[in-house]
N, C-alpha and C positions, 0 to 999 in steps of 0.2 A: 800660545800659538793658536790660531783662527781656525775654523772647523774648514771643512772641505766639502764644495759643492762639487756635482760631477755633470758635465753638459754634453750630449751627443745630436750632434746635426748630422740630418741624412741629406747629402749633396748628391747632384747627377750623375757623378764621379764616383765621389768614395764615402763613406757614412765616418766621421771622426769624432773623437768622443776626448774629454778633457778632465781630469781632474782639476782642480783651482784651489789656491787658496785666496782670500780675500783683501787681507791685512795683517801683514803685508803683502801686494800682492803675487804670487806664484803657481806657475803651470806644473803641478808635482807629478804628473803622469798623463800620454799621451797615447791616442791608439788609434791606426787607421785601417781602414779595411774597405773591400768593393761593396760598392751599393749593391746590393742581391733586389735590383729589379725584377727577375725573372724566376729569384728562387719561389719556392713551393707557400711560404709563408710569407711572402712580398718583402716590402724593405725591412718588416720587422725583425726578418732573419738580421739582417746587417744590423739594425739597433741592439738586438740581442749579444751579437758577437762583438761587435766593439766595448758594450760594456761588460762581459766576461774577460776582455785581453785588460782593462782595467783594473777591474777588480782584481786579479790576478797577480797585480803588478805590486811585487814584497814594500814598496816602497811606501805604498797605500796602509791607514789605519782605517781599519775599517768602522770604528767606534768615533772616527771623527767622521763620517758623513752624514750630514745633516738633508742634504736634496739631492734626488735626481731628476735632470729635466732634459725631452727632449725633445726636437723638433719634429716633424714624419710631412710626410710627402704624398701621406696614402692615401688624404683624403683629395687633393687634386688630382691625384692617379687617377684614382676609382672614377670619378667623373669623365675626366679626360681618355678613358678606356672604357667606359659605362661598364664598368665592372658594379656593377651598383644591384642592391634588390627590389621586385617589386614591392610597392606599397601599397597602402589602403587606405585611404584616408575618408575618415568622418566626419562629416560635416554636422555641426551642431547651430538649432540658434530656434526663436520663436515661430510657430507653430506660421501665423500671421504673415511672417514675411521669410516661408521656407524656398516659394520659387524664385526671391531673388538670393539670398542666401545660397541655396544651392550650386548657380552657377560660379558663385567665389569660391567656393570651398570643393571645385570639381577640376583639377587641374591638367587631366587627360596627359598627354605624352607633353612629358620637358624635355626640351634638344638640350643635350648637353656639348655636345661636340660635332663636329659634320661625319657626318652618320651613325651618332649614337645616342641614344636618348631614354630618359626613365619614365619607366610605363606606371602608371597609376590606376586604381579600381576604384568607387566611391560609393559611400553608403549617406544616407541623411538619419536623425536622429532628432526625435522633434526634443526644445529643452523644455523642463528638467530631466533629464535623463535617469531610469532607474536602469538598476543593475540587470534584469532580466534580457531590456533589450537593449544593451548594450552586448552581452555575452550571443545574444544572436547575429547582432552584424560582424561582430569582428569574428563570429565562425564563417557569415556568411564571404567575408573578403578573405579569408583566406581560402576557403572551397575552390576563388578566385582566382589566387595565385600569391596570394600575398606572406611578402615574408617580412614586414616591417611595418608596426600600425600609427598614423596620424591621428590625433583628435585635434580638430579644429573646430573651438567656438566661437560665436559670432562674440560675447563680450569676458572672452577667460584673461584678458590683460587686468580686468575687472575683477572677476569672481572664476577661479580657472575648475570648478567643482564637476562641472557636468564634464571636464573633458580629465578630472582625475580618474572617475567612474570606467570611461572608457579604457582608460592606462590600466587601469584594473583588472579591467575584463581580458585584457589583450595578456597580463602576465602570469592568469589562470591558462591561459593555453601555450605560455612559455616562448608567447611573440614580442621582440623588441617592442618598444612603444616609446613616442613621442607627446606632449601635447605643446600647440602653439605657442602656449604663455609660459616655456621654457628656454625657448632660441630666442625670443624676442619680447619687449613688455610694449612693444608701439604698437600702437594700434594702426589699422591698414589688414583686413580679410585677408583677402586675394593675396597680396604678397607674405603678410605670414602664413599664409597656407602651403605657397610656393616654399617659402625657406625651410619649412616644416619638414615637405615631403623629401628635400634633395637631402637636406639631412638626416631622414628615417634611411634613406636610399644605402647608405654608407654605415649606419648604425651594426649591422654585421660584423662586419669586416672590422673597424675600428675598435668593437669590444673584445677581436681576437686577440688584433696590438695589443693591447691594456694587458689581457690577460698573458702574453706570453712576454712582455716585460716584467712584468709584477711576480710574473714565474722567475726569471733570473736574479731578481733582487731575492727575493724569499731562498733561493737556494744556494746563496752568497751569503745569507743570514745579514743581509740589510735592513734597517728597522727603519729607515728613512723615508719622507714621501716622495711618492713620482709624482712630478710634474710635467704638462705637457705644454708646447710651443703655441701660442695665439698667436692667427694672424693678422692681429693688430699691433704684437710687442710685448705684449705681456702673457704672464705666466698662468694657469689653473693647473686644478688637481686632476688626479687621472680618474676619476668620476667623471667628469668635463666630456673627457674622451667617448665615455660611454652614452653620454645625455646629447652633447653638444659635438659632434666631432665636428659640424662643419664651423667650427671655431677655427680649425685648427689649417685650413685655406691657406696656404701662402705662408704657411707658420717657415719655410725654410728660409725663405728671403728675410722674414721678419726676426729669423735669429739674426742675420749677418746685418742688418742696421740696428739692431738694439746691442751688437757688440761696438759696432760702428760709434754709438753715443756714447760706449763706457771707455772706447782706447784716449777720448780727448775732448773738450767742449766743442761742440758745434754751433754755430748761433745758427746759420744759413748756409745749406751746403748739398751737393749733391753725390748720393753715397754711390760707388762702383765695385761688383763684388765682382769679380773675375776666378773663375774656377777652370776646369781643364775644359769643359763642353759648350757653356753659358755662360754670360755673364745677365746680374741682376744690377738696374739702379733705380736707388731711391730718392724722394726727397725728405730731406730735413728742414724744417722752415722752423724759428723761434724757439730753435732747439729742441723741436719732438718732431718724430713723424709724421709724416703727410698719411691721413687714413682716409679711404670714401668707402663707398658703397659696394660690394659685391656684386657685380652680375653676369649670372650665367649664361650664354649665349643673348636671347632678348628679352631674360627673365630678370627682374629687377628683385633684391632681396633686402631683409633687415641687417644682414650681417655687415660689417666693419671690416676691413683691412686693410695694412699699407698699399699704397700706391706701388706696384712694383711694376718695371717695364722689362723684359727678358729679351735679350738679343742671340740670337743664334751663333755666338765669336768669344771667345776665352784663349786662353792660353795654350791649349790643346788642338787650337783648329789649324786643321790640315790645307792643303794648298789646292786648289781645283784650277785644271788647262782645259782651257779651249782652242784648238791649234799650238799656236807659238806665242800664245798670250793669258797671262794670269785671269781665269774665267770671277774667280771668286775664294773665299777664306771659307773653312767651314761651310755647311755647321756641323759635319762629320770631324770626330779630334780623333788624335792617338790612342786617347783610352779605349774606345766605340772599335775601333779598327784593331785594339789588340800589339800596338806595338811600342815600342820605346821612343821619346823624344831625341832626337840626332844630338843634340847639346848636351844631354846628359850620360853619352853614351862613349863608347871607345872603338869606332870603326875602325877595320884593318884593309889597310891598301885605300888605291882611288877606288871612287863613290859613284857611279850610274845611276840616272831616274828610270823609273819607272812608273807606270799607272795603274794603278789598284780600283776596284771595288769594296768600301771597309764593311760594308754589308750586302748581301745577296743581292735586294734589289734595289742598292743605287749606283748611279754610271761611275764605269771604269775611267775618271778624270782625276782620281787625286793623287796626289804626288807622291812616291814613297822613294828614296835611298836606298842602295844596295849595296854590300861593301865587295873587298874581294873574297870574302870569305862564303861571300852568298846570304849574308844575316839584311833583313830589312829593318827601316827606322825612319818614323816619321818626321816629315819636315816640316817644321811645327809655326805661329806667329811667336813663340818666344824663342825659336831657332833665329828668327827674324830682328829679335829686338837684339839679341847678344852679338849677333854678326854685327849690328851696329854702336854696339856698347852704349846702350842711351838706358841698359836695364843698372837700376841703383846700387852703388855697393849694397850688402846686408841684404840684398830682398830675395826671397823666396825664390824668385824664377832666375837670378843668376846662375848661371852657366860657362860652359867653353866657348867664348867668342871663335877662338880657330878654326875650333869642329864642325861649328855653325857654317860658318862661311865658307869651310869645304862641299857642303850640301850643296848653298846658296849658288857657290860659283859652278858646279856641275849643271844645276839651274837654267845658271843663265847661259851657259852654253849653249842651251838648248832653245834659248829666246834670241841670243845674242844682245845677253845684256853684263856687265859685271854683277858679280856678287855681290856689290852695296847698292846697285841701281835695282836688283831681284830682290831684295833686301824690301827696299824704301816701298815698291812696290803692295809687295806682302803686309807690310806693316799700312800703309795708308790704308787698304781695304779693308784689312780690321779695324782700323779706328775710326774709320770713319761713319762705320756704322753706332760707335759709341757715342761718340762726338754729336753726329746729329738727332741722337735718343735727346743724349746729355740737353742739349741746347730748346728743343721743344718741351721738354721738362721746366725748364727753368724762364722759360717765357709762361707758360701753362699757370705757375706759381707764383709770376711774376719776381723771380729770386733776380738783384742785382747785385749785391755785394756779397759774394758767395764763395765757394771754394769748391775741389775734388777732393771726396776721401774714399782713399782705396784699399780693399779686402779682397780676401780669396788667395790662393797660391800664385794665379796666373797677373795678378793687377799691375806685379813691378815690370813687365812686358807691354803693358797697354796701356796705363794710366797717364807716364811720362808725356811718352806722343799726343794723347788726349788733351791734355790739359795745355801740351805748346799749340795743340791747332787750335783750341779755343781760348786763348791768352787766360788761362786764369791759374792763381795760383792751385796747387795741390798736396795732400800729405798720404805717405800708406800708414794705416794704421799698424799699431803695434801686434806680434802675434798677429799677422794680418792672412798666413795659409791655414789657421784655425780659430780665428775670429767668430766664426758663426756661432762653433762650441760653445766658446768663452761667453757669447754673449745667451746665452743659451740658459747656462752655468748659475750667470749675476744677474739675470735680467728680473722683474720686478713680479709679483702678482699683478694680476689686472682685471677689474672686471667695471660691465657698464649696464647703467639700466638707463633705458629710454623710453618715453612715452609724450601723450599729446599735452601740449601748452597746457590748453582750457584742464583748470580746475584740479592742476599737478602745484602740489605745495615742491617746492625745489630742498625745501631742510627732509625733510621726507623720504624723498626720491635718495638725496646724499647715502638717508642712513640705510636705506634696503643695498646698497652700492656697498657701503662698509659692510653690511652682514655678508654680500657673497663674496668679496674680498677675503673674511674672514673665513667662510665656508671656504674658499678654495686655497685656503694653506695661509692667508698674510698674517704679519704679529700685528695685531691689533694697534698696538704701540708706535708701529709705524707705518700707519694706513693715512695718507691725504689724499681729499679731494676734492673734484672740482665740478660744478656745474655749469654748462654751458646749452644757451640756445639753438636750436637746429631748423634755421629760418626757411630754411629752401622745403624742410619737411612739414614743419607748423610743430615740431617736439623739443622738449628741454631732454637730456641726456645727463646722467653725474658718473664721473668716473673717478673710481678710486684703486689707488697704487698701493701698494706695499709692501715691505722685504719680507721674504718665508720666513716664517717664526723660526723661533732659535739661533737664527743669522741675522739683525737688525742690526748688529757693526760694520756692516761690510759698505766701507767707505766707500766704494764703485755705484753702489744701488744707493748712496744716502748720500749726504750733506755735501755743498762746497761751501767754499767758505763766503764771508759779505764782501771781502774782496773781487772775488770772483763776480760774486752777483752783479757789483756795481761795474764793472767792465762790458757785460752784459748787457745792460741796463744802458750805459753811454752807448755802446755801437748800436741799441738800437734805435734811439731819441734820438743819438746826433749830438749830444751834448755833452761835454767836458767831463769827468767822475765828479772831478774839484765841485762841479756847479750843479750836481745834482744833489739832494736834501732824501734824507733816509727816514720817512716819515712812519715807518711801523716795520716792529720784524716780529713774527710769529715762527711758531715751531715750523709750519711749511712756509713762510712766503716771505718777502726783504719787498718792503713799498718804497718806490723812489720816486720823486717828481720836482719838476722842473718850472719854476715862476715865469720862463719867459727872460729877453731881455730889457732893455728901458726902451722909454722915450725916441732912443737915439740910433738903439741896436734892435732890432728884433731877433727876438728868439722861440726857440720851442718849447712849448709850454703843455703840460699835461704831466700824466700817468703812468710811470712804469710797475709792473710786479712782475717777479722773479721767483720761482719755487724753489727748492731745497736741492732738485737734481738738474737743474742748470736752466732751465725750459721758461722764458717766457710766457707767462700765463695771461696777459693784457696792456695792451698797446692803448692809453686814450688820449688824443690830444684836446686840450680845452678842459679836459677832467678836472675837479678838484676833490682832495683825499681830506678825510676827518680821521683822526687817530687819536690815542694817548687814554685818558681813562675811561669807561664805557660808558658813566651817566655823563661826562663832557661829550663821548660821541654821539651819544642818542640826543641832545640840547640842540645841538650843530648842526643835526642833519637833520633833524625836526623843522627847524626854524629855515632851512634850506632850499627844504622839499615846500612845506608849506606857504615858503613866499610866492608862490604859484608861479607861473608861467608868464615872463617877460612880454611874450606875442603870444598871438592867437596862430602863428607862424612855428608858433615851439613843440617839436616833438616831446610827450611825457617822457621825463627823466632816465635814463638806465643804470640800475643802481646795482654795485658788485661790494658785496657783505666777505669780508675776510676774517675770518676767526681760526684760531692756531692753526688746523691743518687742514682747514676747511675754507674755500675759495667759492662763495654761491652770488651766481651772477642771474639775480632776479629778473622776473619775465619783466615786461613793459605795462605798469598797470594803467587802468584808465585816468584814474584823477589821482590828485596829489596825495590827496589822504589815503588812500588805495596804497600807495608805495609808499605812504611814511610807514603804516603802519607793517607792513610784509618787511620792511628795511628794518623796523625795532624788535620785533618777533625774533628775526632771525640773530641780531645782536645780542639779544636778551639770553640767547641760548649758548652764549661766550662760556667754556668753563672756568671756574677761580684759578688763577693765578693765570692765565691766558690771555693775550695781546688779541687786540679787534682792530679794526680800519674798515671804514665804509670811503668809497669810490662813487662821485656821478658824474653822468656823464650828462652833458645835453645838448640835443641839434637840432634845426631847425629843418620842416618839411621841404623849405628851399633847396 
């Protein structure tokens, strides 16, 4: 039997937590409980308590859990609340060029929010920095006010020593401490200084989470590591938490699409997580997530994370009058207001509206039911969908269509409308706000052949409708009102290191990416990855995946099969399976490509690769692949590269080196000999018994 991983997402709603088994796969224990936004210890009280009703649960072996991982919310909170500490940041760098230096490394108040913002103090620090006056400034910023210290050097992506000094000094007086070349390895001052400081800002607060997690596992006599939620998709250690929390950004949405990848392959699609308050969507293009750039207000950062777009509409939102006409859906739900949804409930006698307030200070417009009993009960968008039965058998938000509709039709009385015309109403305002996220999403991505897949409790209420106004097909994912957990649960290590183009070897970059992979919990064993360019910034990036050690069988986080890959691989060429040629399989990748048609027919010709967890990893058309033994690939691509350049028109080559589980998509060198030899290097470093393919690509400046 397969060990047991245990996954807790904290949602706006309610914080749910999962036990899992992998292989075969099984939800062996479940447990939900209110988000404790407002409790004493923030959401972590709710994380704490869902996985105590877990644990708890006889059904549990406790000797088989191997991970706990979970999402948190706290660090978006904190920002979004400026519940944030002050900072102090030091500026470090050459004596010679201190007053321009200084003004990078002096980031005065960051908005975080409309009207809230983190206040920063700053010291300068000529380098090399010794310990003496280093232990004076960081006395003198906290004298300041400072409760969380930055070291910021002008070249620590480089050599990070003068700003360890400083972390040093900062944890003789028992202050947080940050340095730059820990959030980030790119270089860019100014904005590693900024990411630096909003993440000291939170470093408090987040190393309380850690510790009062870490406290219920220990007193559950758990031996398992915690993992905590990236908001890119992937997993780290609860160290992470203490170093890096603003990793952890958006980590809730980024559970519910990284469960979204494990219920079913995705090639192209756009994910919809419907909860009772909110709904999140995401995209999926080529079968991984869409990730950019983090920015806070009109601060730009080094961080990474899904694309997530949040709409104020779920399955919980309440109905808003203006007169005699439906004003608006939400964004106030049943849960916020404290009451029960009408569909899932048992009124006695006829049903009366009334208007409420579900919080102190917002307007008396939303709509609540009263029975004759005197009990209230909200009139919900999935009161809306059931009145009209368009909600799926088997889904989550199925309910009493009757009950519904005795709401609806009280309703419309009141509009003078029927109960399915107060219905259709209800329902088009919520969706329509999906619908139109949905569809600028997918122009944005330029997504054509695509799908809806829907998560959350509330999606089998919204999703339907969604998908008929925008003709496209849709599915809800399996386990789709505790999807986040599960993905939470299975989802993979992850970690990335980025830096600038000039003078970055990419096999290099790979391995520092496996080492923190490996530092942050993955089995070694099954770590791939990938290097990719990051043109818009001028940096190469490598990221590497892997399943938490000890759990490396868990077919959701590992392998499909070359079946799969090659169906993949056709929808995205365009071209038959029959007619596509499998010209290399390595431990991570399946190379496919396509000669083209004759004479007579034209066809598509080029490149596909496929990794091991479903995800298109490059699209080249005109490409040609060398594979099969390494001194034949190294001949072939030699003789390739050095047949020089057709035109003076010809862009130099781009060349993508595939070795077992390692994917390195070399920079663009100047002359040919330049990229033979960067392209043998890195082949050269193929382990024995280990499958290679090198990929070029070439365009012309036309």
């Amino acid at each position: 039997m397969s060990q047991l991983r245990i996954g807790v997402d904290v949602g706006g709603t309610f914080t749910k937590a999962v036990a899992v088994r992998a292989a075969p796969f099984e939800i062996v224990a479940e447990a939900v409980v209110p988000t404790t936004h407002s409790g004493a210890g923030g959401v972590a009280e709710g994380v704490v308590r869902a996985l105590s009703t877990i644990l708890a649960d006889p059904r549990l072996n406790k000797h088989e859990i191997v991970a706990v991982a979970h999402s948190t919310t706290q660090a978006v909170n904190a920002l979004l609340e400026g519940d944030v500490a002050t900072v102090g940041v030091v500026g470090i760098g050459p004596q010679q060029e201190a007053s321009r230096l200084r003004r990078l490394t002096d980031p005065g108040e960051i908005k975080l929010a409309p009207g809230r913002s983190l206040h920063t103090v700053h010291a300068w620090l000529d380098s090399p920095v010794v310990g003496r006056d280093a232990d004076r400034v960081v006395h003198q910023l906290r004298g300041q006010g400072a409760q969380a210290i930055v070291a910021s050097g002008a070249f620590s992506v480089d050599d990070p020593a003068d700003e360890l000094v400083v972390m040093d000094a900062a944890a003789r007086l028992d202050l947080p401490a940050v340095g730059g070349h820990q959030v980030t390895s790119a270089y860019g001052l100014e904005v590693r200084t900024i990411t630096a400081a909003v993440n000291a800002s939170i470093l408090p607060r987040m190393a309380r989470t850690a510790n009062e997690v870490e406290a219920c596992l220990k007193a559950a006599n758990i031996d398992a590591p915690l993992l905590v939620m990236r908001g890119d998709g992937g997993l780290t250690d609860v160290s992470g938490l203490r170093t890096r929390p603003i990793l952890s950004l958006l980590s809730g949405p980024a559970a519910s699409v990284a469960g979204a990848l494990l219920s079913g392959r995705i090639l192209d699609g756009i994910f919809i997580e419907s909860g009772g308050t909110s709904s999140n969507l995401g995209v999926i293009k080529d079968g991984q997530p869409v990730l950019r750039y983090v920015q806070i207000m009109d601060h730009p950062t080094a961080i990474r994370s899904l694309d997530v777009r949040v709409q104020g509409v779920a399955g919980g939102s309440m109905i808003r009058l203006s007169g005699r006409k439906i004003a608006d859906v939400g964004p106030r739900s049943a849960h916020i207001a404290g009451l029960p949804y009408l569909c899932f409930s048992h009124p006695e006698g006829d049903l009366s509206v009334e208007l409420i307030a579900p919080q102190p200070a917002d307007p008396p417009d939303y709509v609540v039911v009263r029975d004759a009993a005197g009990k209230r009960y909200a009139l919900t968008v999935t009161c809306a969908a059931n009145a009209l039965g368009v909600v799926p058998a088997g889904a989550y938000a199925l309910a009493d269509g009757d009950v519904a509709r005795q709401g609806l039709a009280a309703l419309g009385r009141l509009l003078g409308l029927s109960a399915e015309q107060t219905a259709l109403q209800v329902l088009d305002r919520a969706t329509q706000r999906l619908q139109q996220a949905a569809q600028r999403l997918a122009k944005e991505y330029n997504l054509r052949d695509y799908e809806l897949v829907g998560g959350g409790g509330g999606c089998g209420a919204l999703l339907p409708t969604v998908a008929r106004r925008m003709n496209r097909p849709y599915r809800i994912a399996d386990h789709a009102e505790v999807i986040s957990s599960v993905g939470v649960a299975l989802a993979l290590v992850r970690e990335e290191v980025e830096r600038s183009v000039a003078g970055t070897d990419p096999q290099e970059l790979a391995g520092e990416a496996v080492a923190r992979a490996v530092a942050a919990g993955a089995d070694a064993a099954t770590i791939q990855v990938v290097t990719e360019p990051a043109p818009e910034r001028g940096t190469i990036r490598a990221i590497a995946t892997g399943a938490v050690a000890l759990e490396s069988r868990d077919p959701r986080a590992a392998h499909i099969t070359e079946a799969e890959a090659r169906k993949l691989a056709a929808r995205r060429s365009g071209v038959p399976e029959s007619k596509l040629h499998l010209n290399a399989t390595t431990s991570g990748f399946w190379v496919y490509s396509s000669a083209g048609g004759n004479w007579l027919r034209r066809g598509w010709r080029g490149v596909v690769v496929v990794d091991v967890h479903g995800a298109i990893r490059l699209t080249a058309q005109g490409a040609r692949v060398f594979a099969g033994d390494i001194s034949h690939i190294k001949t072939r691509l030699e003789q390739e590269l050095l047949a020089g350049q057709s035109s003076v028109l010809d862009a130099p080559p781009t060349i993508t080196v595939i070795r077992g589980a390692r994917l390195i998509r070399l920079a663009q060198q100047p002359d040919a000999q330049a990229a033979a030899q960067a392209a043998l290097r890195a082949i050269d470093e193929t382990p024995d018994g280990e499958c290679a393919a090198a990929i070029v690509e070439r365009q012309s400046w036309l």
